[in-house]
C-alpha positions in Angstrom: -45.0 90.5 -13.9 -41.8 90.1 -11.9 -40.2 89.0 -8.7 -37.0 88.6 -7.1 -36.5 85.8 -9.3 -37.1 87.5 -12.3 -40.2 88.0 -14.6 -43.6 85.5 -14.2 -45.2 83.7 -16.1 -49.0 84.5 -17.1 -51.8 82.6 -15.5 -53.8 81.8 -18.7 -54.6 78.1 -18.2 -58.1 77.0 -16.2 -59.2 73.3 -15.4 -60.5 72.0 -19.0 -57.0 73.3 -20.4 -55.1 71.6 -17.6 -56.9 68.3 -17.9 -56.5 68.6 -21.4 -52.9 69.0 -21.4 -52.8 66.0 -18.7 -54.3 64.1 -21.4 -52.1 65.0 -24.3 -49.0 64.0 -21.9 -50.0 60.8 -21.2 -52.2 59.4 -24.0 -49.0 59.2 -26.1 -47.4 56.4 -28.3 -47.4 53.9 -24.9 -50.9 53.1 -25.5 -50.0 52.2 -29.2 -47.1 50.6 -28.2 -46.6 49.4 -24.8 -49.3 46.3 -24.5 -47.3 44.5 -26.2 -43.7 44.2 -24.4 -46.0 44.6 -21.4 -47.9 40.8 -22.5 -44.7 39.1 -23.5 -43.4 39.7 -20.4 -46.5 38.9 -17.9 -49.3 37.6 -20.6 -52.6 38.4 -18.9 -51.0 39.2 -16.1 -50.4 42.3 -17.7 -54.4 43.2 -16.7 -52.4 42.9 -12.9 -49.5 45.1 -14.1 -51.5 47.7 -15.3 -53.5 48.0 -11.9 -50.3 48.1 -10.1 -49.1 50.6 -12.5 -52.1 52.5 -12.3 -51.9 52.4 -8.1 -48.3 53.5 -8.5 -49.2 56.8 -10.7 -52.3 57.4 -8.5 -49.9 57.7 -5.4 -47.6 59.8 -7.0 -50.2 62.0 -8.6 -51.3 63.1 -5.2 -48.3 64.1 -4.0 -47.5 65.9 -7.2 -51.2 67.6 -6.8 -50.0 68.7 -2.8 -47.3 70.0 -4.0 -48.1 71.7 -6.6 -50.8 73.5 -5.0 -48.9 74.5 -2.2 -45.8 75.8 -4.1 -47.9 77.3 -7.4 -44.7 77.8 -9.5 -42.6 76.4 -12.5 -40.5 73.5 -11.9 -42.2 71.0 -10.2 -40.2 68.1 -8.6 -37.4 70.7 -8.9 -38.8 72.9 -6.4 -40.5 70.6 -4.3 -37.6 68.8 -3.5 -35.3 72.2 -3.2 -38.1 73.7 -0.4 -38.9 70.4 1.6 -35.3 68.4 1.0 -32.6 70.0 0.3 -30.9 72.0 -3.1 -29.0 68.8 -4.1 -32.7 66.6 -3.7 -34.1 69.2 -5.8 -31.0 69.5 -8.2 -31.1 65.3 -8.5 -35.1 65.9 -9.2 -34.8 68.1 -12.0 -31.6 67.2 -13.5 -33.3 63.3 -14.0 -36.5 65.5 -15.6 -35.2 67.5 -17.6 -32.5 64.6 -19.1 -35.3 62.2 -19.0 -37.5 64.1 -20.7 -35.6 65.3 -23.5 -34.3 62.1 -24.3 -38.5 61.2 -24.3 -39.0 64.2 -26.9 -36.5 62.7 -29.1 -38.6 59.3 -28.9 -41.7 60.7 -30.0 -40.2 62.4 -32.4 -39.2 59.2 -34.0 -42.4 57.6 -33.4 -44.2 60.9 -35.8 -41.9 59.9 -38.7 -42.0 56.4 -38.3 -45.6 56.4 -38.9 -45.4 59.0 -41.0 -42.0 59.4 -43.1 -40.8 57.4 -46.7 -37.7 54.7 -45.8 -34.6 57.0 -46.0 -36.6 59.9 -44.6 -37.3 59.2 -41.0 -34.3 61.3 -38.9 -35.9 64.3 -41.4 -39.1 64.1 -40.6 -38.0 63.8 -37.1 -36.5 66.8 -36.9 -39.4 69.3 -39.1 -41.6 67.8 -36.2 -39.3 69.3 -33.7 -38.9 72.3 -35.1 -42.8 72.8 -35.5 -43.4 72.1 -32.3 -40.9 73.9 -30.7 -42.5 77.4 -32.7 -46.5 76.2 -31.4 -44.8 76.6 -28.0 -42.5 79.8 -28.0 -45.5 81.1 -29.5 -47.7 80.8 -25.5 -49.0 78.1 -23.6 -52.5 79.2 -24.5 -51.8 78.1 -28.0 -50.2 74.7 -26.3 -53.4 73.8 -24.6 -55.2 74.8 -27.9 -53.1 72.4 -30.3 -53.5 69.6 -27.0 -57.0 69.6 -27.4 -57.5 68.7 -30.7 -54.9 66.3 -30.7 -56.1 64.6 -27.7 -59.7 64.5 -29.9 -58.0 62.7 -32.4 -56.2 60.0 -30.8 -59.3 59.2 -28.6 -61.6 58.7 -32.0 -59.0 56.6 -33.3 -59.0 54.6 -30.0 -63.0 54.1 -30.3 -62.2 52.9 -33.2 -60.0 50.7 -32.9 -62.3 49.2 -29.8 -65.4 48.8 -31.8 -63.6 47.3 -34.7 -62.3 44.6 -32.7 -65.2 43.8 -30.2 -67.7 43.6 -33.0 -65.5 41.4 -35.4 -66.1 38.3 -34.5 -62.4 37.9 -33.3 -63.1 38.3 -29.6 -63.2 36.1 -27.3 -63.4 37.9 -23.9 -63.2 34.3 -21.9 -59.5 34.9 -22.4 -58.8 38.6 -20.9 -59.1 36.7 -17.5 -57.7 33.0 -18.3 -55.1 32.4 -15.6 -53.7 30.2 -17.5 -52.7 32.9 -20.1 -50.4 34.0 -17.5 -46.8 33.4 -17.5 -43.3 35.2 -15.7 -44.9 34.9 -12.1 -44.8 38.0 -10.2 -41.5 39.4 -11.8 -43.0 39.3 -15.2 -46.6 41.1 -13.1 -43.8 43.2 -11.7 -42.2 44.3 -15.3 -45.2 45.3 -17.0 -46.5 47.1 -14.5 -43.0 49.0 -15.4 -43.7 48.9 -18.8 -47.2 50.0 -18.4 -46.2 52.9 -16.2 -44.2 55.1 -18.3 -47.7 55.1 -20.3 -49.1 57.1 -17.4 -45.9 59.2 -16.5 -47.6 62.7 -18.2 -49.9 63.4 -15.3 -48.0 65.4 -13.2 -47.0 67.5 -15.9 -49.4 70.1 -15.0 -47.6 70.8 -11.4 -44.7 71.8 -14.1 -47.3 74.4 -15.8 -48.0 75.6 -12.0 -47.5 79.3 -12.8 -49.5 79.4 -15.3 -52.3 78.3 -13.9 -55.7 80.3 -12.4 -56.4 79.5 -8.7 -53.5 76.5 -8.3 -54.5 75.3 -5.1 -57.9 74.2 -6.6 -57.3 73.8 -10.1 -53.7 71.6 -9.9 -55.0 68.8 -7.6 -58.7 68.5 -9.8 -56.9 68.5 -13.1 -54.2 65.8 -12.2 -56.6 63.3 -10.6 -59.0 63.9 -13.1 -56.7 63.6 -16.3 -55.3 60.3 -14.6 -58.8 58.7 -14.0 -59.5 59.0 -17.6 -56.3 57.6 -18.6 -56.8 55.0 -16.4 -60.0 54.1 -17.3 -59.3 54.0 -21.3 -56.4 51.6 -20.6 -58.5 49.6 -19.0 -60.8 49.5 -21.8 -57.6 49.0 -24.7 -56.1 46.6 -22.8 -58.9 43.9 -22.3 -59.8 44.7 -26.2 -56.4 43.5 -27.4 -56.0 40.9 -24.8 -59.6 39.7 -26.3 -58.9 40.3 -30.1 -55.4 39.2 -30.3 -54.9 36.8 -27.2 -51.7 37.5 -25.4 -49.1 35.2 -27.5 -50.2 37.6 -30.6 -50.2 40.6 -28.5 -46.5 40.1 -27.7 -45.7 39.3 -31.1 -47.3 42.5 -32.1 -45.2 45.6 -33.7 -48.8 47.9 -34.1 -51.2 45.7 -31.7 -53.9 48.8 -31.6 -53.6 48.6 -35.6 -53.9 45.1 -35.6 -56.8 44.7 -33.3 -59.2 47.5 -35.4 -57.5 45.0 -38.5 -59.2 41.8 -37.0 -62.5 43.7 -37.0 -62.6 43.9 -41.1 -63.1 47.7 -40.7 -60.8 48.1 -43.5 -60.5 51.2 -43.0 -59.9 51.2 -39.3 -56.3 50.6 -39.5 -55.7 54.2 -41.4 -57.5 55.7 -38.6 -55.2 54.4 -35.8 -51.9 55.3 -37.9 -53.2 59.0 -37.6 -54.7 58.6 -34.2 -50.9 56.9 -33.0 -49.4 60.3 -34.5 -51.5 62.7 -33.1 -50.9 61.0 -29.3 -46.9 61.2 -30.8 -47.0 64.6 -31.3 -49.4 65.8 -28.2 -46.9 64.3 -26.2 -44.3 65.7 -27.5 -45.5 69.3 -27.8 -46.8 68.6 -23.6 -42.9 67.2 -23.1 -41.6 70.3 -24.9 -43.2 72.4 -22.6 -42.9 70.7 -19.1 -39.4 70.1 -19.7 -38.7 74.1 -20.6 -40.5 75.3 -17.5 -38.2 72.5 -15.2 -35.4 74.4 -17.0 -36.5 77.9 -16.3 -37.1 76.9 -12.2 -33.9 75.8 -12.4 -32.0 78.9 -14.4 -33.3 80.7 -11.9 -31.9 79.1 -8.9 -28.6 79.1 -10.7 -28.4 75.5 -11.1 -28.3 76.0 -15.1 -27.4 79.0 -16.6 -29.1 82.2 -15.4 -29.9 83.3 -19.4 -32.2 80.2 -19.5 -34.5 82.2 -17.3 -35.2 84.6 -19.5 -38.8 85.1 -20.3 -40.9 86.5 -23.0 -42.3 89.9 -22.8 -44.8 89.1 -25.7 -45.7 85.4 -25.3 -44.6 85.4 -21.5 -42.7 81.7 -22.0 -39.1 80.8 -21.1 -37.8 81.3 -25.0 -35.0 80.8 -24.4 -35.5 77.8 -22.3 -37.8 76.4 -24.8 -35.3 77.1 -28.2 -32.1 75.2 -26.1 -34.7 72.1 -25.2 -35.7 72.2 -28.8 -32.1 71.9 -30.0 -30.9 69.5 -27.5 -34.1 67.1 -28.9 -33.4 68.1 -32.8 -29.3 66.5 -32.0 -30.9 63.3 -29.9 -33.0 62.9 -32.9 -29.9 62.5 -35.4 -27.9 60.6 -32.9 -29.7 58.1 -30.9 -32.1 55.3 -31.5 -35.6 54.8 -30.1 -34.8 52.4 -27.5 -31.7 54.3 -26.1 -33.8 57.3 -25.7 -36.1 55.5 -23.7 -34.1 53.0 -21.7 -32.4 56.2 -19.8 -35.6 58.2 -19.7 -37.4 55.8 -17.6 -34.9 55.7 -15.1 -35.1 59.6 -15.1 -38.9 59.6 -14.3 -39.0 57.3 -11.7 -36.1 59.3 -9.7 -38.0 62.5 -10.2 -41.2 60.7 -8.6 -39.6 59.1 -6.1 -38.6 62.6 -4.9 -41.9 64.0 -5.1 -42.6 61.3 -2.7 -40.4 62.1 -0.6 -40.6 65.4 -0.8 -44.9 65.4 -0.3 -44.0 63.2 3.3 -42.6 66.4 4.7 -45.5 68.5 4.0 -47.5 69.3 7.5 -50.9 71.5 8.4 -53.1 72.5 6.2 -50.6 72.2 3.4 -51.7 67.6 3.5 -54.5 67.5 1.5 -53.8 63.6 0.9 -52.8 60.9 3.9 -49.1 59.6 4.4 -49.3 56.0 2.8 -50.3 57.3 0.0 -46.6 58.8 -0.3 -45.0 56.0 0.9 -46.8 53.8 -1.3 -45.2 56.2 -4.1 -42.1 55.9 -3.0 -42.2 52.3 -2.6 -43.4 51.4 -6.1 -41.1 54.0 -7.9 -38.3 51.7 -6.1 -39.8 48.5 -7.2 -40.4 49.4 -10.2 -36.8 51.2 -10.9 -35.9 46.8 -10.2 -37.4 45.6 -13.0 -36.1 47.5 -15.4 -33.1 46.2 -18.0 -29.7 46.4 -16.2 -28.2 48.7 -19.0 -30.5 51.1 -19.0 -30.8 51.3 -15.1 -26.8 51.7 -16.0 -27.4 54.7 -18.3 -30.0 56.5 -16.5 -26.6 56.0 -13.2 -24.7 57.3 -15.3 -26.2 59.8 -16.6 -27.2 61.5 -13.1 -24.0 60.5 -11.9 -22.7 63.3 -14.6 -25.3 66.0 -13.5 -23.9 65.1 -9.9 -20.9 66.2 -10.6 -21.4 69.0 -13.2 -23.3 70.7 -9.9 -20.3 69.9 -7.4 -17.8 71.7 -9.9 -19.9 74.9 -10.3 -20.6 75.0 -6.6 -16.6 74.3 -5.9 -16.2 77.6 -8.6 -18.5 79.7 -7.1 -17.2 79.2 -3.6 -13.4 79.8 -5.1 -14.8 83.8 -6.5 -16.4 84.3 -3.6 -13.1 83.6 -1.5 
C-alpha cells in the first residue's frame, strides 16, 4: 500500500473502535483531577465553565470531523492547515501537536506511577509505563483500539462508583450544585475553569489523527467524534454535580483526589480502591491514545519533509510509523526523568489550543459539498480557543511562545538550507 508519499497505512479501525479510542483520549486523569483547580477558581460556577468548555470542544469537534473527512489521511491539524492555509499554518499546527502532546504523554506517565509506584520509585515506574505502551502500539493500531476498550471499561466502572457512593451516602446535598452564592471569581474565574475544564475534553479529535486508518472516513470520522464527545460530555456533567454535591465547592478545591474522596464520603469503604485503579486505567488509555496520535502527526509531517524523511517509515508487518512511534516514545521516557507534572502541562495546553485554533481556521475555508457543519460554528471555535489561550497562567502562555517560537525557527533554517543546495 503506497503512494507518492510513501507506503499507507491499513484501514483496520470501524466506528465502535474510533469512538472507543475517542473515549480513551479524553476520559483521562482530567476527570480525576481537574474539578478541583477548576472550583477554586470559579466555585459553582465551574457547572458554567464546564458548559462553555464543553461548547468550545463541540465547535472544534466539527471542524476536526469536516476535515477529517474530507482529507482521510494521517496528520490532522497538520494537513488541514498545510491544504487550506498555507505550509507554515500547517507546520505551526503540528509542531504545537506534536510538542504538546509529548510533553502530555510525559504527564500521564507521572500520573500511572503516582498512583501506582513506592516513594523513591515514581520517575521508574514512569518510564516501564512508557516503554509498555510504546510496544502495545508498534505492535498495530488494532491492538491500540483493543487495549482502549478495556481501559475505557475500567475507568467508567470506577466512575459509577464513585457516583453512587457519594449520592447514596448521606453526604449530598444537591441544593448546593446550583447555589449562586457558592460562586466566586466573576466571569474570569467562569472563564478559567472553563480552561481548566477544557483540556479534559481535548482527546476528541484524535481520531482525525487515526484518519488513514480508518474504513469509510467520510462517514465514520464525523459519527465517531461527535459521538465520543457527547458521552464525555454527558459523564462530566454527571461527576461534576456529584462532587459539587458531596464535597461542596470550598472542599472540592481543597481536594488533591476529589473523585476518591467523593466515593470516600459514601462509606463504600471500598470505593476509594476502585477509583485509584479506575484514575490509572484513564492514565494510561490516554496515554497509549496520545502515543499514537502524536506518532501519526509525526509521520504526516516526515513525509512533507518538515521532520526528518526516516520518521516516515512504515511497518511492513504492523503497517505503523515505527519509527515515528519508537522517537515519540523516547522523547516522553527523557521528559519523564526531567520535568515535573505541572511544567509538562503548563506548555501542553498552550500547544492544543494553537492546534485547534488552526483547525478552525482551517474548516472556514472549506466550500461545496466538502461543509457538512455551518460557519459560526468555526468561528465560535476560533473564538473560544483565543479566549481561553487568556486565561491561562502567564508562564506557561510564556513556554508554550517559546516553545513554538523555537519550532519557528528550526523550519526557517532548514528551508534557508534547502534553498542554498538547490542554488
Amino acid at each position: 500500500m503506497q503512494d507518492s508519499d510513501g507506503p499507507r497505512l491499513a484501514r483496520r479501525l470501524g466506528t465502535a473502535d474510533a469512538v472507543t479510542i475517542g473515549l480513551g483520549s479524553m476520559i483521562g486523569a482530567g476527570v480525576f483531577s481537574a474539578f478541583a483547580p477548576a472550583a477554586a477558581a470559579a466555585g459553582t460556577g465551574l457547572l458554567v465553565g464546564l458548559a462553555l468548555a464543553a461548547l468550545v470542544a463541540l465547535a472544534n469537534a466539527t471542524s476536526s470531523a469536516q476535515l477529517a473527512a474530507q482529507h482521510p489521511t494521517s496528520g490532522g491539524t497538520y494537513v488541514y492547515g498545510r491544504e487550506h492555509l498555507g505550509a507554515w499554518w500547517g507546520y505551526v499546527a503540528g509542531w504545537g501537536f506534536v510538542v504538546g502532546k509529548t510533553a502530555s504523554c510525559a504527564a500521564m506517565a507521572l500520573v500511572v506511577a503516582a498512583y501506582t509506584a513506592p516513594p523513591g520509585w515514581e520517575r521508574p515506574v514512569a518510564v516501564a509505563v512508557v516503554v509498555v505502551l510504546t510496544a502495545v502500539g508498534y505492535r498495530g493500531v488494532t491492538r491500540t483500539a483493543q487495549a482502549a476498550r478495556v481501559l475505557v471499561a475500567v475507568t467508567l466502572v470506577a466512575l459509577a462508583v464513585a457516583v453512587a457512593a457519594g449520592a447514596t451516602g448521606g453526604q449530598a446535598r444537591w441544593s448546593a450544585v446550583l447555589d449562586a452564592d457558592g460562586a466566586h471569581g466573576g466571569w474570569y474565574g467562569v472563564l478559567q475553569s472553563a480552561g481548566l475544564l477544557f483540556f479534559a475534553f481535548a482527546g476528541y479529535a484524535r481520531v482525525a489523527t487515526l484518519g488513514e486508518e480508518v474504513r469509510d472516513p467520510r462517514r465514520t470520522i464525523p459519527r465517531a467524534i461527535l459521538l465520543a464527545l457527547g458521552v464525555v460530555v454527558v459523564l462530566y456533567g454527571v461527576v461534576a454535580a456529584t462532587l459539587l454535591a458531596v464535597l461542596g465547592p470550598d472542599a472540592l478545591a481543597r481536594s488533591a483526589a476529589p473523585v476518591s474522596d467523593a466515593a470516600a464520603a459514601g462509606g463504600w469503604g471500598w470505593a476509594p480502591a476502585v477509583v485509584a485503579v479506575g484514575a490509572v486505567a484513564a492514565s494510561v488509555g490516554a496515554l497509549l491514545a496520545l502515543l499514537a496520535g502524536v506518532s501519526r502527526t509525526t509521520l504526516a509531517m516526515a513525509r512533507a519533509g518538515d521532520l526528518p524523511r526516516w520518521l516516515g517509515a512504515v511497518h511492513p508487518r504492523f503497517a505503523v510509523p515505527h519509527h515515528a512511534e519508537l522517537v515519540v516514545g523516547v522523547v516522553v521516557v527523557v521528559l519523564v526523568l526531567t520535568t515535573d507534572l505541572r511544567g509538562a502541562i503548563g506548555f501542553s495546553s498552550f500547544g492544543v489550543l494553537v492546534y485547534y485554533l488552526v483547525a478552525n481556521l482551517s474548516a472556514l475555508r472549506q466550500t461545496g459539498g466538502h461543509r457538512l457543519y455551518p460557519r459560526a460554528a468555526q468561528v465560535l471555535g476560533a473564538v473560544g480557543c483565543v479566549a481561553l489561550v487568556l486565561t491561562l497562567p502567564l508562564p506557561a502562555v510564556a513556554a508554550g511562545a517559546g516553545v513554538l517560537a523555537v519550532g519557528v525557527a528550526l523550519r526557517w533554517w532548514r528551508l534557508q538550507r534547502r534553498g542554498r543546495r538547490a542554488a
